[in-house]
C-alpha positions in Angstrom: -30.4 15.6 -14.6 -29.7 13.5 -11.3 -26.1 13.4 -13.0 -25.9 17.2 -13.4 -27.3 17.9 -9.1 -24.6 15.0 -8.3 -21.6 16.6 -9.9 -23.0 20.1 -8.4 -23.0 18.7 -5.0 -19.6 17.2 -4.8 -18.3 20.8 -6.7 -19.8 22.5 -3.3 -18.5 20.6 -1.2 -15.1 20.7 -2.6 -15.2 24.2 -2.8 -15.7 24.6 1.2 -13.0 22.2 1.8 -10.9 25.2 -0.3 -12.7 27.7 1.5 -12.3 26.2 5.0 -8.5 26.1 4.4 -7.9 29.5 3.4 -9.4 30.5 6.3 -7.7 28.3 8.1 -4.6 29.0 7.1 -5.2 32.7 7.6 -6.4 32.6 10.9 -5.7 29.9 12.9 -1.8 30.2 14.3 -1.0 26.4 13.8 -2.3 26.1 9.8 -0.3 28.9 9.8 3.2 27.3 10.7 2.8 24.6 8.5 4.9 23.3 5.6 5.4 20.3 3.6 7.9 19.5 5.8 5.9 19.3 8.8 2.7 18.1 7.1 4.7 15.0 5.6 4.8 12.7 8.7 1.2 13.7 9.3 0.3 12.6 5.6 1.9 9.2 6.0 -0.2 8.6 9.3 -3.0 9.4 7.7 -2.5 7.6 4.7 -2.0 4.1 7.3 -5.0 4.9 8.7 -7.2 4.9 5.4 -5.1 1.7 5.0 -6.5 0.4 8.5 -10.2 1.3 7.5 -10.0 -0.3 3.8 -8.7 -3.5 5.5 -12.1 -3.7 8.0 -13.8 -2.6 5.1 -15.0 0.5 7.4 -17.6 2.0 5.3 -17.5 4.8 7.6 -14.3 4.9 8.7 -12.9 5.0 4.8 -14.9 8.1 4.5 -13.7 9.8 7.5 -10.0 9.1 6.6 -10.3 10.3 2.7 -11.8 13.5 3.9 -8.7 13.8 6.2 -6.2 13.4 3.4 -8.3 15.7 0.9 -7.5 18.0 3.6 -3.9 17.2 3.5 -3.6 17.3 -0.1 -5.6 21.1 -0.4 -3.3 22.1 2.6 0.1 20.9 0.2 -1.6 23.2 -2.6 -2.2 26.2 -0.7 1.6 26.1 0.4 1.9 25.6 -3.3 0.0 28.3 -4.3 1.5 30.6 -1.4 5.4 29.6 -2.2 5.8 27.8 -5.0 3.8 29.5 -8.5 0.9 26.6 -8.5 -2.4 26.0 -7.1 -5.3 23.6 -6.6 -6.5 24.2 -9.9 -3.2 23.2 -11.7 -2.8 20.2 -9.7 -6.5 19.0 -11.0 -5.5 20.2 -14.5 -2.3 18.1 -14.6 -3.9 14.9 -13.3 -6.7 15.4 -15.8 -4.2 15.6 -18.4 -2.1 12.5 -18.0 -5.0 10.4 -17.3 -6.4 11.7 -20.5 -3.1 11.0 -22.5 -2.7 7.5 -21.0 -6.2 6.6 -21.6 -6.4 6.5 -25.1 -8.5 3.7 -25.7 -10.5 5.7 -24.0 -9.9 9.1 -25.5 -8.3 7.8 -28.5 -9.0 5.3 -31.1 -6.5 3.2 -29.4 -8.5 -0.6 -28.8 -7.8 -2.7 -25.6 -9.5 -5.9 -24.5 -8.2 -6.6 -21.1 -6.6 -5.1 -17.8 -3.0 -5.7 -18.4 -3.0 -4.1 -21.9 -4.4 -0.7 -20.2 -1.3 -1.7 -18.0 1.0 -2.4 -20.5 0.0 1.0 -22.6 0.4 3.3 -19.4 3.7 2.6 -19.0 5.0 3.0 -22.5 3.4 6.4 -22.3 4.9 7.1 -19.1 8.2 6.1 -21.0 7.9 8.3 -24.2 7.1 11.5 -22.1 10.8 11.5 -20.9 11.4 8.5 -18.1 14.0 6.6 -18.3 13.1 3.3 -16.6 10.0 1.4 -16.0 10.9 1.4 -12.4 11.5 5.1 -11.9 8.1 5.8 -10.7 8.0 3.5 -7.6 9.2 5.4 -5.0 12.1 4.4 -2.6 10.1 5.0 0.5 7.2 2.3 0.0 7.6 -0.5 2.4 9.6 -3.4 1.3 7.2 -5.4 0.8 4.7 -3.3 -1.3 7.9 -2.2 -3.2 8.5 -5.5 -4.0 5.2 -6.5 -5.3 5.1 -3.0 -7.8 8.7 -3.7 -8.9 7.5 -7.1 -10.0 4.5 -6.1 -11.0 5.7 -3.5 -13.4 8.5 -5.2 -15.3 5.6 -8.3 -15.4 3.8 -5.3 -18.4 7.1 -6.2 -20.5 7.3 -9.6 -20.5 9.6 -10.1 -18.0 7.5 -12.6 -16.1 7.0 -16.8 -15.7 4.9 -18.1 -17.4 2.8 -20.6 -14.9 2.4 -20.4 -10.9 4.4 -23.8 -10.7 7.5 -22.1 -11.6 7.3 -19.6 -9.6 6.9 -21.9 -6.8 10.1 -23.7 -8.1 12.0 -20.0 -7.7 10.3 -19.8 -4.0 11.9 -23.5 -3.3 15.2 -22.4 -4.8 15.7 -19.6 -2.7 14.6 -21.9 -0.1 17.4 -24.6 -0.4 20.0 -21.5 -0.7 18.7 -20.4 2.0 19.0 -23.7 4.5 22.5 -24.1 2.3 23.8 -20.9 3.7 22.7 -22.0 7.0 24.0 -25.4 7.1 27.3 -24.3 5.9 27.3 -21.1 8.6 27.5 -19.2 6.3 28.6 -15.0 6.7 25.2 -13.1 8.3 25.0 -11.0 5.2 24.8 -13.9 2.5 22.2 -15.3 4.4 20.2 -12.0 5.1 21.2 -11.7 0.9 19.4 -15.1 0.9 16.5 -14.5 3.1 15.9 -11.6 1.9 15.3 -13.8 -2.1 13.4 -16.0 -0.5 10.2 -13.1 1.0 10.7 -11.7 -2.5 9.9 -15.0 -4.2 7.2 -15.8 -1.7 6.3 -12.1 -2.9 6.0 -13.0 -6.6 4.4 -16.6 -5.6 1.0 -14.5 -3.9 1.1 -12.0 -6.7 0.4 -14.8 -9.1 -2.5 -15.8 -7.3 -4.2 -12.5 -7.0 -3.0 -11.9 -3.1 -1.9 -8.9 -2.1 1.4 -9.5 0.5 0.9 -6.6 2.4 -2.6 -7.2 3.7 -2.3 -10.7 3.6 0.6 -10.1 6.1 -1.0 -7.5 8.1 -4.4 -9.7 8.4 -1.7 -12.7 10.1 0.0 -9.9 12.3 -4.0 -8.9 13.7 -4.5 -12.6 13.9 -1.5 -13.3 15.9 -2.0 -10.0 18.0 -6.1 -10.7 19.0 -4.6 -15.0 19.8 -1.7 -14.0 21.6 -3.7 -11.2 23.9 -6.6 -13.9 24.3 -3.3 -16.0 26.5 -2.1 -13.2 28.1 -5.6 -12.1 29.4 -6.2 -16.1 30.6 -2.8 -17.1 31.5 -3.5 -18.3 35.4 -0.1 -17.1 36.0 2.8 -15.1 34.5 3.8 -16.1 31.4 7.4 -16.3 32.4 6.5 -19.1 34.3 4.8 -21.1 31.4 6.0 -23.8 29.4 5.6 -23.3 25.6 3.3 -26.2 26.4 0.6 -24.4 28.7 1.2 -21.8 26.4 -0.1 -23.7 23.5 -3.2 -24.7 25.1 -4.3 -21.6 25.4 -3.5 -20.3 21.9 -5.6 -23.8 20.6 -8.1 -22.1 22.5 -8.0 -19.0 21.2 -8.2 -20.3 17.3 -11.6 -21.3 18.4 -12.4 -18.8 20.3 -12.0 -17.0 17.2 -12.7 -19.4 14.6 -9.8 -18.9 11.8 -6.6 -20.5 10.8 -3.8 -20.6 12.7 -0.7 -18.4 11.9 2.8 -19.7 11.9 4.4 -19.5 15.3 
């Protein structure tokens, strides 16, 4: 029964989100000018915002931001429904139906035992329902390195993958000596981009065999460096032009314990 006054609730509720729009999109003069062209950029701004939140672990703040991008995505539906021959409804519909067909040990009598076989099954689905590569579905505007970590991440479901973290550490000190090699020998600025570029994708594959995501792992060092770096700048006793590297230093060792964590890379 508490099941039943649950599901009710949340049915409400969506349904004034659809309601607000439509009014919204009737009356007021900017909802009005909008298309998925202009809503696009706004999307993406919220959708690093719900990133910031997740990364605090903002209770509140996740909940503001989600409600913001279920706005977004009703507001692409009604311009769907308006232009385009679809609406709300067929957009729930369609995601309903191909998690139901790429659940089947769920909805079928299709048996799984772990994670990476639910993996493994939703992308030979994907693959027998007309696409042509494993990679197709990772899209070409993710940041490098998220892309990096789904590109490895997907072609891991077919086997191609090492087999222990030690070698992939071996790949990560491999691209590292071609790396220094190409630098040593001043080598052209594109083979050693071409080489840098190997070695953060290794270093990629290294964390994503240890459970680490790269991309907040990253962005928790670039907060780290941000909150040390502003703790010198707001204590430096004079411009910091006019500082050694040395004077400088003193003050980021003081920072690390003013804020008690490791110390990034400089």
């Amino acid at each position: 029964m508490s099941h039943d006054r649950d599901q009710s609730k949340k049915l409400k509720a969506f349904e004034r989100l659809l309601n607000v729009m439509d009014d919204l999109r009737k009356g007021c003069p900017w909802d009005r000018k909008q298309t998925w062209g202009t809503l696009r950029i706004l999307t993406i701004e919220e959708m690093y915002e719900l990133v910031d939140v997740l990364l605090e672990e903002d209770a509140e703040g996740v909940k503001e931001e989600l409600g913001d991008l279920m706005m977004h995505m009703v507001f692409y539906a009604l311009i769907g429904e308006e232009k385009y021959g679809f609406d709300m409804a067929d957009v729930l519909d369609g995601v309903c139906d191909k998690l139901v067909e790429r659940h089947p040990h769920i909805y079928g009598a299709v048996k799984v035992d772990t994670p990476e076989e639910v993996k493994q099954n939703w992308e030979q689905i994907k693959l027998s329902t007309g696409k042509k590569s494993l990679l197709e579905g990772v899209p070409k505007s993710l940041p490098a390195i998220v892309k990096a970590y789904r590109l490895q991440e997907k072609t891991a479901q077919v086997g191609f993958e090492w087999n222990s973290l030690g070698q992939v550490w071996d790949k990560v000190e491999e691209e590292l000596g071609e790396l220094q090699n190409e630098v040593r020998m001043n080598g052209s600025q594109q083979r050693k981009e071409e080489e840098f570029g190997d070695v953060l994708f290794a270093l990629v594959n290294y964390g994503r065999f240890m459970g680490i995501d790269p991309e907040a792992a990253l962005e928790k060092v670039n907060n780290r460096f941000k909150e040390r770096f502003e703790y010198i700048e707001r204590n430096a006793p004079k411009p910091l032009r006019e500082m050694t590297l040395e004077e400088m230093d003193a003050l980021w060792n003081e920072a690390k314990k003013e804020f008690k964590g490791e110390a990034p890379s400089k």
